[in-house]
PyMOL commands that place a pseudoatom at each C-alpha (Angstrom):
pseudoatom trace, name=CA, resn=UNK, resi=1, chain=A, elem=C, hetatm=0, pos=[-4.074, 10.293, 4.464]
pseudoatom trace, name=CA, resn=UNK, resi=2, chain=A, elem=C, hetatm=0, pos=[-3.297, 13.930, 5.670]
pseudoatom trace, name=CA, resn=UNK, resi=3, chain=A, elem=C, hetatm=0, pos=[-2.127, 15.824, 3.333]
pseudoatom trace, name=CA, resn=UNK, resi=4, chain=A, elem=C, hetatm=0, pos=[-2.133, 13.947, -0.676]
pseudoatom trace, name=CA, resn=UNK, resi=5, chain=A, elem=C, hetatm=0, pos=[0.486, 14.179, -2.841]
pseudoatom trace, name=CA, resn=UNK, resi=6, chain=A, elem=C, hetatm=0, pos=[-0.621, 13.894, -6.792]
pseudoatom trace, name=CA, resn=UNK, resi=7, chain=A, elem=C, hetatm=0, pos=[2.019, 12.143, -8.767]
pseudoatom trace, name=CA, resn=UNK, resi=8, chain=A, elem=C, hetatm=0, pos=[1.313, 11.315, -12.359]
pseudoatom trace, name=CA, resn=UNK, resi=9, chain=A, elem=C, hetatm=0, pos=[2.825, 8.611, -14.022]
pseudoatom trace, name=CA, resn=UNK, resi=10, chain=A, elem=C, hetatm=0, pos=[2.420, 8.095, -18.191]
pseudoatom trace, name=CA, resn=UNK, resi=11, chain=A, elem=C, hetatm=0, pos=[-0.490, 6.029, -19.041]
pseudoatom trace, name=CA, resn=UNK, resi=12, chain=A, elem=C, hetatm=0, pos=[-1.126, 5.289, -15.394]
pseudoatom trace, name=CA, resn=UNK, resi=13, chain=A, elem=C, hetatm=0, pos=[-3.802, 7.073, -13.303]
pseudoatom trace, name=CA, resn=UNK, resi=14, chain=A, elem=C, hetatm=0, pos=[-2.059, 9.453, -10.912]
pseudoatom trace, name=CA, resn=UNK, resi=15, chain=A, elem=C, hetatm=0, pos=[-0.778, 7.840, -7.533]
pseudoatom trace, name=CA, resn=UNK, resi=16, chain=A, elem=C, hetatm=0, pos=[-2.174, 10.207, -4.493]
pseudoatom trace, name=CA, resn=UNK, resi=17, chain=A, elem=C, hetatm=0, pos=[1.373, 10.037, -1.410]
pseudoatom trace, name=CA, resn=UNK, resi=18, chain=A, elem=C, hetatm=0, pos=[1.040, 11.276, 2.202]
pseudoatom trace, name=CA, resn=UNK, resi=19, chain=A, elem=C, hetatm=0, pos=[2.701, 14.954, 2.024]
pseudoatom trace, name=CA, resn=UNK, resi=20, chain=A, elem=C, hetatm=0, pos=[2.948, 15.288, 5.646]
pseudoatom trace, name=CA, resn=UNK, resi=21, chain=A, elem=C, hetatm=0, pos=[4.975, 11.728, 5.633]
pseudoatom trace, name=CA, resn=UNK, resi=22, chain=A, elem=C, hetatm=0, pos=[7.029, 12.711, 3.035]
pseudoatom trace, name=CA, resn=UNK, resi=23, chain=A, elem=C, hetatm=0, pos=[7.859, 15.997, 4.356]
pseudoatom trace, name=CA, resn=UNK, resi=24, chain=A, elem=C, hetatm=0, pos=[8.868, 14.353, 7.678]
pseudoatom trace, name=CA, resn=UNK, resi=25, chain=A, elem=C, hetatm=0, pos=[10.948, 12.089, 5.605]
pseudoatom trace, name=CA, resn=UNK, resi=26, chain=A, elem=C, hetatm=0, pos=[12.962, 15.270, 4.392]
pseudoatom trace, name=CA, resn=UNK, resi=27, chain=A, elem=C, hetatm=0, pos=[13.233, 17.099, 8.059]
pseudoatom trace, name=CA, resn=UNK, resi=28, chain=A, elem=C, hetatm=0, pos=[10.609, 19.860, 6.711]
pseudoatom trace, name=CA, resn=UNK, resi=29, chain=A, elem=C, hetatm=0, pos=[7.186, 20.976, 8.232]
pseudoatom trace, name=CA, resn=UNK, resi=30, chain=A, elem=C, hetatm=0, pos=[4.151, 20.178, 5.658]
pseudoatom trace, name=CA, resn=UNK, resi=31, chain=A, elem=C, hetatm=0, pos=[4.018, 23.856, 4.440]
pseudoatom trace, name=CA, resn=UNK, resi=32, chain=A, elem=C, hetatm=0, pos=[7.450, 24.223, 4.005]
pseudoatom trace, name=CA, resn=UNK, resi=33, chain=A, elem=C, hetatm=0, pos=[7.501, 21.115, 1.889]
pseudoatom trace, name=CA, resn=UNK, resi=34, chain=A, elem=C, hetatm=0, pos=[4.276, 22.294, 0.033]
pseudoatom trace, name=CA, resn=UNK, resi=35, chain=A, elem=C, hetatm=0, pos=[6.077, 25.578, -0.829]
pseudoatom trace, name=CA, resn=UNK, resi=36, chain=A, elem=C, hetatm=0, pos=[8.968, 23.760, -2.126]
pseudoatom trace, name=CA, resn=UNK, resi=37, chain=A, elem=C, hetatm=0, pos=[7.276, 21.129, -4.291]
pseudoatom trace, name=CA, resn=UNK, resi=38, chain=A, elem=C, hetatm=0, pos=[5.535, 24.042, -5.624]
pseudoatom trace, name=CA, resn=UNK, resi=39, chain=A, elem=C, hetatm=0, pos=[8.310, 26.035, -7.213]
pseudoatom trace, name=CA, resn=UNK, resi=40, chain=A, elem=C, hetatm=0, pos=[10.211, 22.565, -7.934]
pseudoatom trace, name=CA, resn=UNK, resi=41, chain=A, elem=C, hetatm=0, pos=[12.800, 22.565, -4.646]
pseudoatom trace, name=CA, resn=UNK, resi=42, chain=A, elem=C, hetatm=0, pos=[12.163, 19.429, -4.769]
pseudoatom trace, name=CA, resn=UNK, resi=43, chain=A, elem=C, hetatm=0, pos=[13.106, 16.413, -7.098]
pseudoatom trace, name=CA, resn=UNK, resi=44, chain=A, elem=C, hetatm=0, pos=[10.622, 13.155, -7.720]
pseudoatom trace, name=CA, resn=UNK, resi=45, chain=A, elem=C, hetatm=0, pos=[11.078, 10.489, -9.182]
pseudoatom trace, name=CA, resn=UNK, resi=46, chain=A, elem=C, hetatm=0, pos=[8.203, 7.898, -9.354]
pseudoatom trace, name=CA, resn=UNK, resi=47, chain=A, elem=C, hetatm=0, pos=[9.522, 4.046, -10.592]
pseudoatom trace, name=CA, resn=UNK, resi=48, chain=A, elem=C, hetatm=0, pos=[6.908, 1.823, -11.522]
pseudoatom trace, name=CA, resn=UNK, resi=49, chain=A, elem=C, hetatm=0, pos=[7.612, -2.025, -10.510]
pseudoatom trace, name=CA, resn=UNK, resi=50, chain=A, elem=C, hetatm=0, pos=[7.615, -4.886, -12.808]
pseudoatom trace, name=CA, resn=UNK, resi=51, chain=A, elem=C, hetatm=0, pos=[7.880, -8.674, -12.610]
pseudoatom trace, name=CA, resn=UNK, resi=52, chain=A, elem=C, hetatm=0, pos=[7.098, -9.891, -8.854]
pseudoatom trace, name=CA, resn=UNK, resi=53, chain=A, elem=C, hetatm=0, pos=[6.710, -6.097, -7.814]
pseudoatom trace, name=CA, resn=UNK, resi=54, chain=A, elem=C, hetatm=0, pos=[3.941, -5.231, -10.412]
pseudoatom trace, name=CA, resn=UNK, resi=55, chain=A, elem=C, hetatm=0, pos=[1.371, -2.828, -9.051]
pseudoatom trace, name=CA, resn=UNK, resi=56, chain=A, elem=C, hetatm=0, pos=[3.848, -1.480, -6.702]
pseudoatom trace, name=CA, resn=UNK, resi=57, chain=A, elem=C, hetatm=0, pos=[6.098, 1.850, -6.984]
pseudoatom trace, name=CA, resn=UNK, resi=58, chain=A, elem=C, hetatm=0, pos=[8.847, 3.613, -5.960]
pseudoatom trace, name=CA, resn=UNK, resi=59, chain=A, elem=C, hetatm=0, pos=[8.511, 7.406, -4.984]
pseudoatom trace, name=CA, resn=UNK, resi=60, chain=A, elem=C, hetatm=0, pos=[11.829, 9.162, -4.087]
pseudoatom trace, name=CA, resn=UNK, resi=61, chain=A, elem=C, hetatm=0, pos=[11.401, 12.974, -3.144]
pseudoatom trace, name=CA, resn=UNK, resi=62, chain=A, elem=C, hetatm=0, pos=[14.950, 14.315, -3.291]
pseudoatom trace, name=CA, resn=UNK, resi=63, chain=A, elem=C, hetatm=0, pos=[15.953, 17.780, -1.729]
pseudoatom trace, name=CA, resn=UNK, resi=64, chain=A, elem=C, hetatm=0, pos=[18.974, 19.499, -0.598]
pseudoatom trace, name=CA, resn=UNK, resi=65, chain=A, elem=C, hetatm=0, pos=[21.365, 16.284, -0.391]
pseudoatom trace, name=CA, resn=UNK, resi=66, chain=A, elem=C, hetatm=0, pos=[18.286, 14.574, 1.520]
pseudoatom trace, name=CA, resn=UNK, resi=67, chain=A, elem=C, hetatm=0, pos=[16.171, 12.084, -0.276]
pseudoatom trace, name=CA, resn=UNK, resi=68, chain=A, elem=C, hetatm=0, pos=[12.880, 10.090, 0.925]
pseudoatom trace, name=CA, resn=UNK, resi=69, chain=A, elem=C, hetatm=0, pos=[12.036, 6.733, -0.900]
pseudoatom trace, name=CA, resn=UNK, resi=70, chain=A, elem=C, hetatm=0, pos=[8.592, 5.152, -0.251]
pseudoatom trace, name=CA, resn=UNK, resi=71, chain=A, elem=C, hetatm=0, pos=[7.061, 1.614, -1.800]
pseudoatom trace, name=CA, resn=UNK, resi=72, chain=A, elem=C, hetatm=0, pos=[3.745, 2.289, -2.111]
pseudoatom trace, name=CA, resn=UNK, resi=73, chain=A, elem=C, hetatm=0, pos=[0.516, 0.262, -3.966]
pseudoatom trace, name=CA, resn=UNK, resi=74, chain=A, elem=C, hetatm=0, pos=[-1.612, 2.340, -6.827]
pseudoatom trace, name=CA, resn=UNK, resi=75, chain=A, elem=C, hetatm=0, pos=[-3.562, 3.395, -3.874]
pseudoatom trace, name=CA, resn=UNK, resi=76, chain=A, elem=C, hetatm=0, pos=[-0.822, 5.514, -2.309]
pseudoatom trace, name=CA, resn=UNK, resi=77, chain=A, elem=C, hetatm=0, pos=[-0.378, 3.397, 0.875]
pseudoatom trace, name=CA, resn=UNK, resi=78, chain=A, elem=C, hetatm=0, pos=[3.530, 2.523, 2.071]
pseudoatom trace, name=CA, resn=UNK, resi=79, chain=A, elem=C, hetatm=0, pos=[3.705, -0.972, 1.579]
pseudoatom trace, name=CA, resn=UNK, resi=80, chain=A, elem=C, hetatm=0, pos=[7.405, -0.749, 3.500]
pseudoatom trace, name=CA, resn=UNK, resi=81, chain=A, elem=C, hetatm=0, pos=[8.903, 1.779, 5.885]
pseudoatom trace, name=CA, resn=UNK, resi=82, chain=A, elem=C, hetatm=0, pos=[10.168, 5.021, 4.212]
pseudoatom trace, name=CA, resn=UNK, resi=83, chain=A, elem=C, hetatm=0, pos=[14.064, 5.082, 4.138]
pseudoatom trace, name=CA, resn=UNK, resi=84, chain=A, elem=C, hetatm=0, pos=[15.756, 8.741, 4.063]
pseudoatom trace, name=CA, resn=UNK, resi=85, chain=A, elem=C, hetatm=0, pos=[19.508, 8.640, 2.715]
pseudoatom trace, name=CA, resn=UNK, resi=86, chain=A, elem=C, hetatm=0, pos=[21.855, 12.132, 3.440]
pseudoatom trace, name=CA, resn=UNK, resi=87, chain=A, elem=C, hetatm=0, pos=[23.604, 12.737, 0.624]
pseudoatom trace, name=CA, resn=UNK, resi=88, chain=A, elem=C, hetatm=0, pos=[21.101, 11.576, -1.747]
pseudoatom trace, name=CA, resn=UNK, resi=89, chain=A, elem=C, hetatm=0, pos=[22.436, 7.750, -2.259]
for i in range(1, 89): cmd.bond("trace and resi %d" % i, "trace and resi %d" % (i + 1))
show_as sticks, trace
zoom trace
């Protein structure tokens, strides 16, 4: 993994994502995106699966009408291929 991504999830241990894949995802160069997380440009929302999907979740990085959902294990590795939605649906 390039560039990690912390996400921290109550009572779980943080969840480390690929920033450069992410950034991709959302059409922006890894510093760009860096910048952007940093003064909250960017929305995330982290689900944590339950039932037959337990131990997996669901990252969606959301910015400017573009959004970029990843399945990923507690270790941070896509257990899917990304999708990236315009408009944010």
């Amino acid at each position: 993994m390039g560039n990690p991504i912390d996400l921290h999830i109550a009572d779980q241990p943080g969840i480390e994502i690929d920033g450069d894949l992410v950034a991709r995802g959302l059409g922006l160069g890894v510093d760009r995106f860096r910048e952007l997380m940093a003064i909250r440009k960017i929305s995330v929302l982290c689900e944590r699966g339950t039932g037959e999907d337990a131990g997996l979740y669901r990252a969606s990085f959301y910015h400017e009408g573009r959004r970029m959902r990843l399945v990923v294990d507690a270790g941070g590795q896509p257990v899917d291929h990304p999708s990236q939605t315009p408009g944010g649906a």
